[in-house]
C-alpha positions in Angstrom: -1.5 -5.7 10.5 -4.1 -4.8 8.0 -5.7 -7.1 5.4 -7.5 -7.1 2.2 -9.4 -10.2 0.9 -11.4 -9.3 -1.3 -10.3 -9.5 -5.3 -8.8 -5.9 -6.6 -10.2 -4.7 -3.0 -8.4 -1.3 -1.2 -7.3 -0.6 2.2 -7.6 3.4 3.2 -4.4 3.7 5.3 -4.7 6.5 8.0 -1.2 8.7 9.0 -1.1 10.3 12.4 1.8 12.5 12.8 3.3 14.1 16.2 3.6 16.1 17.5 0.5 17.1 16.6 0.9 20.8 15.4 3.7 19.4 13.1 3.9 22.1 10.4 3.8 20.3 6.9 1.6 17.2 7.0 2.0 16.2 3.8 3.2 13.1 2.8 4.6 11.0 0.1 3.3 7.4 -0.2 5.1 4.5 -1.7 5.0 0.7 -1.7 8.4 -0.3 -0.3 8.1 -3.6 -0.3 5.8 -5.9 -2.5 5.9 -3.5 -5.1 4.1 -6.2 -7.3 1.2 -7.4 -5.0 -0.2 -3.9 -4.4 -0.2 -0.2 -5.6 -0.8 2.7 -3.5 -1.9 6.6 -4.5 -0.9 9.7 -3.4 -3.7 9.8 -0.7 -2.7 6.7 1.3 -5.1 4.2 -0.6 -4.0 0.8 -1.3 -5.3 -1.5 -4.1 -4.6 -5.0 -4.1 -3.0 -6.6 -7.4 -1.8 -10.1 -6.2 -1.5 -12.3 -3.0 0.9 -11.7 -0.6 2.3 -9.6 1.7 3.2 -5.6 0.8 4.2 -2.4 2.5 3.4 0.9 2.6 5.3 3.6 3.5 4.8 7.1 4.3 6.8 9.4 4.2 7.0 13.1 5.8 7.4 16.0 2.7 9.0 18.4 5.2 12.8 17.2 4.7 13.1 15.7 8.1 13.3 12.1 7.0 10.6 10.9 9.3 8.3 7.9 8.0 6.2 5.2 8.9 5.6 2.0 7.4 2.4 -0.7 7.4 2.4 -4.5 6.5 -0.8 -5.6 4.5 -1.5 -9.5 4.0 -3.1 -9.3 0.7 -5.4 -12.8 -0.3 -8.4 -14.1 -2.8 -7.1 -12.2 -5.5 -7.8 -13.8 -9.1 -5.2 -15.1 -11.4 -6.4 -14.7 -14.8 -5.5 -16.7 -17.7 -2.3 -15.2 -19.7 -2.6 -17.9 -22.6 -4.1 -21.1 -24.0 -2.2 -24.1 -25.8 -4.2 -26.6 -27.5 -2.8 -29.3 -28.9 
């Protein structure tokens, strides 16, 4: 499982497809689940927005369906203040 600990820190996640003379390599990346603790662009990197867990999938452009998925346990990240009450 990967990890990243540090605040707003990335995680460059790596696709391997087989075979390996597969045609169209090109993939299209989503967050499938913890949509809100992490965002991920269109060339596999992953920036963390909140602790927690998230996943990433990829999947293949070529119509066949195929995809792959990766957990990352996402920590340390700041929670900033959203208001102050005085009283």
């Amino acid at each position: 499982m990967a990890a990243i600990s540090t605040n707003k820190g990335t995680y460059q996640v790596k696709a391997v497809m087989l075979p390996p003379d597969t045609t169209d390599k090109s993939l299209n990346w989503e967050m499938s689940n913890g949509i809100e603790k992490a965002n991920v662009d269109q060339s596999g990197l992953v920036t963390a927005v909140k602790d927690g867990t998230a996943t990433v999938k990829a999947t293949v452009k070529d119509g066949s369906g195929v995809f792959g998925t990766l957990d990352i346990i996402i920590t340390n990240q700041k929670v900033l203040a959203t208001s102050v009450i005085l009283t």
